[in-house]
N, C-alpha and C positions, 0 to 999 in steps of 0.2 A: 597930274599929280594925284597921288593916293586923297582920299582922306581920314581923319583921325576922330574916333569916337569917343567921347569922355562920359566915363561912368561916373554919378555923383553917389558916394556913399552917405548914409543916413545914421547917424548918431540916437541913441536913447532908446526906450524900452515903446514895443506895439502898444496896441490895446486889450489887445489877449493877454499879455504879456502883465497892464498895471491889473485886469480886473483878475487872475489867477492870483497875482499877489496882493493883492486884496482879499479875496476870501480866503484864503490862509491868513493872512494877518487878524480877520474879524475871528475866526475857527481860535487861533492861539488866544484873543483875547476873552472868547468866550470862556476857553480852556480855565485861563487865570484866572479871571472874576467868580468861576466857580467853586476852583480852588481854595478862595479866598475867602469864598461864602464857606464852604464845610471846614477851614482851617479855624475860624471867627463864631462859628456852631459849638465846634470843637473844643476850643477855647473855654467858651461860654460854659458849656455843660459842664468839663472836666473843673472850673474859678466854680463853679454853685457846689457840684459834689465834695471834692475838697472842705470848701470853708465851712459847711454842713457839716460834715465829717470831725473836720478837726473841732467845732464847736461843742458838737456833742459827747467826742469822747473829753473835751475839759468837761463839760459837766458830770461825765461817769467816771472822771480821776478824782472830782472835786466829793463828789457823795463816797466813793470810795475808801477817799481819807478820813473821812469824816466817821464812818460805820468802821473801820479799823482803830481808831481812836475811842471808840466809843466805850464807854460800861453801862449801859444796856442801852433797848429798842424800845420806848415807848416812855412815861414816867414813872423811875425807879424810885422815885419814896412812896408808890402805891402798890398794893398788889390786888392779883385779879382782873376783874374789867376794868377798875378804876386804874389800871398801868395804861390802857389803852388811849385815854385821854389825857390833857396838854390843857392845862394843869389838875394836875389832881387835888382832891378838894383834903389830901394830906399834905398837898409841897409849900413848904414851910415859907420861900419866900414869893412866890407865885398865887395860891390859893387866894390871899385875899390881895393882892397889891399888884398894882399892872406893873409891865416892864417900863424902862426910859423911853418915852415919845408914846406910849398908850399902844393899846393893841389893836393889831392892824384891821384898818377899814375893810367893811365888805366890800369887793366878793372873796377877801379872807374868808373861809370859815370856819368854825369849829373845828379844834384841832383834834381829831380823831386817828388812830392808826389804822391804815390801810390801804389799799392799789393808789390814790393818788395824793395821801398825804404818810411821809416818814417823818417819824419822832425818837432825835436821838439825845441823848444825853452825853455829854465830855466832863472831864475832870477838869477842877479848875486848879492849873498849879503855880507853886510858891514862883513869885518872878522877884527876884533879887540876883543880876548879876555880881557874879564874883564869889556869892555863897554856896557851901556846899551843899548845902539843902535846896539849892534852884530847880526848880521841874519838879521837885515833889508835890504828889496831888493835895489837896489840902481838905480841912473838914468844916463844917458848919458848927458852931458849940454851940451846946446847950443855950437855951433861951438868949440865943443870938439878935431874935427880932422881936424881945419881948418873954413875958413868964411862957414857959411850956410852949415857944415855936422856934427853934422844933425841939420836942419833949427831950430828946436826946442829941448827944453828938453824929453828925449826920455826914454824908458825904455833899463837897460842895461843887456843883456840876454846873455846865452851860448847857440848854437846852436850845436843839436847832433842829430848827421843822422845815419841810421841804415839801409844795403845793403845788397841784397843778391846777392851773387855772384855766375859763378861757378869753384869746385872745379878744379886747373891746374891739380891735380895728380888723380884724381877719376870721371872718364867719368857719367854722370850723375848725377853725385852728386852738394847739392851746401852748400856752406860757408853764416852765419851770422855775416859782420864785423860791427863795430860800430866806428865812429869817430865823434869827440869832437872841434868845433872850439870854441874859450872862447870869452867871452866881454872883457871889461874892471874890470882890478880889482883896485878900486879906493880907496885912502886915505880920510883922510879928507878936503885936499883942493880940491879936484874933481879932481884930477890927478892918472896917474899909478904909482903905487909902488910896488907889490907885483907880484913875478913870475906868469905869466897866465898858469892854469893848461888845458891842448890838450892833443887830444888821436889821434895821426898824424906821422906816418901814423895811421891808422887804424887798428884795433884789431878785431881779431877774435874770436868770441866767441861763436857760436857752428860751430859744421860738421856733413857732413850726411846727409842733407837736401833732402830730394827728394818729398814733398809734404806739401802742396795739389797743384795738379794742376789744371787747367780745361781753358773755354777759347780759346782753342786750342792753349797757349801756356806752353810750358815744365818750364820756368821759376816758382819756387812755389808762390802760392798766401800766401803770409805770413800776412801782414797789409789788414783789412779793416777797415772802420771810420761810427762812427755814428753823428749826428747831432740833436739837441734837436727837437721833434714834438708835435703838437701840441693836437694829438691824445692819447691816449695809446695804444703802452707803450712810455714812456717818450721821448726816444731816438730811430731811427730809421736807420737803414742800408743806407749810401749812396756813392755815387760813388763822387770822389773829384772832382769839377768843379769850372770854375769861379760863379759861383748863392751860393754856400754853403761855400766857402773855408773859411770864414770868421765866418760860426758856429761851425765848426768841434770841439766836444768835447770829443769824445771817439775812442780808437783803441782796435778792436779784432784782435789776436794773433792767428796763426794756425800753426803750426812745425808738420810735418810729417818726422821721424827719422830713419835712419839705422844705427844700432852699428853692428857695427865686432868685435869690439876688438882687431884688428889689427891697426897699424900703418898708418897712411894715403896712402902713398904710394904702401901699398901691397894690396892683391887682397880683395876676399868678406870673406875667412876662409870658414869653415863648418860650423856656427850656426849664421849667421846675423839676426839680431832682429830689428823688425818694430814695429812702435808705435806712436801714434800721443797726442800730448795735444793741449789744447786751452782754453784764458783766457781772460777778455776783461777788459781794466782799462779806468778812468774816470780824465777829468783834473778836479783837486781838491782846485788848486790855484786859489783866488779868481781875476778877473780880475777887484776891485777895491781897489785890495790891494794897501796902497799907493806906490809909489815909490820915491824916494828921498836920495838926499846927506847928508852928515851931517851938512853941511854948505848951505845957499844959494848958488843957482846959479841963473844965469839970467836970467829975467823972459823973 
């Protein structure tokens, strides 16, 4: 008889066979995990520039409105150099009396006009809904705060200063605070009635700050001011002095920023993001708007 040979077939993968698919399986996973690192980078930088970004243009919408509303740049019951400073040793309800909650603790300082401190002045107006006269600016009368202060009817304005500081917790860093001292909010008989709204202390409103600088000093040049010319273009770059304090009608904006994305206190992180904006706003308040009570006051 013949005989019959059986062939046994063998199910499953060689060993060539699992270690190829093994180093392709490690090769994809490296692939991934790398991916995953520059998508989580990516992430990171674009979450820092962003909220940096959008932080600081609220702060250049927020001065913006601020210097568009305004009737003038520095303080308007002084002229000369004395406009320059906050308070002038003419404003009637400032000069000798602090604001509500006192005036802010150092490293506030002396409210002077210039690259890192603005001084604007707003109109303070009639608030009575439902009146036709609502939003009318209103005025100071006569010996409002006693005989001869102020000697005349004046205009009644809120004064809001904007500093830059630097940061206590972030060695070359610096803070944008802003504070708010109010006028008079007046009724109808030309008296006070209604809470004065203050931003006292002072509010902080961006961080990060490290530029522009130049000058040779590290403080940033945040505020410059233009003043109408008689040339073109209409408005020209000036340094604030006593000969111009009295035109100044525009401020350009410069914020040079660092976002970490970290917490003030802690350090720079791996992905700190730089970035600058800059914006220039124009006072838009006409300075023959009337101003007035709703009642006579004394002429």
């Amino acid at each position: 008889m013949g005989t019959v040979s059986l062939r046994r077939t063998q199910s499953g993968i060689s060993l060539t066979e699992l270690v190829v698919t093994a180093v392709i399986l490690i090769g994809s996973m490296a692939v991934f995990g790398e991916l995953a690192v520059l998508i989580t980078v990516a992430s990171m930088t674009t979450t820092n520039k962003v909220d940096g970004l959008a932080a600081a243009r609220s702060a250049l919408n927020r001065i913006s409105a601020d210097v568009r509303q305004a009737r003038c740049i520095g303080d308007g019951y002084a002229n000369g150099a004395n406009r320059l400073v906050f308070p002038a040793s003419n404003n009637p309800k400032y000069a000798s009396n602090a604001p509500p909650g006192g005036w802010p603790a150092a490293p506030w300082s002396s409210m002077i006009l210039g690259p890192s401190i603005l001084i604007l002045q707003v109109p303070v107006l009639y608030k009575n809904p439902g009146s036709a006269l609502n939003g009318v600016p209103t005025i100071l009368p006569k010996n409002h705060f006693g005989a001869g202060s102020p000697p005349t009817n004046m205009a009644n304005v809120d004064t809001i200063v904007y500093e830059v500081l630097a940061d206590p917790l972030r060695a070359g860093e610096y803070q944008l605070k802003v504070a708010r001292f109010p006028g008079e909010q007046l009724d109808v008989l030309g008296t006070a009635s209604a809470p004065m709204t203050a931003i006292n202390p002072p509010q902080t409103i961006l961080r990060g700050l490290v530029g522009p600088t130049g000058n040779g000093s590290a403080m940033p040049i945040v505020f410059s001011y233009f003043a109408p010319s008689t040339s073109d273009p209409p408005n020209t770059k000036v340094i604030p002095s006593a000969a111009n304090a009295e035109r100044l009608r525009g401020v350009g904006i410069d914020l040079e920023v660092k976002n970490t994305g970290l917490a003030p206190q802690q350090g720079d992180g791996r992905f700190p993001q730089f970035f600058g904006v800059h914006t220039e706003a124009f006072i838009r308040n006409s300075r023959n708007m009337t101003m007035q009570n709703i009642v006579p006051v004394q002429p």
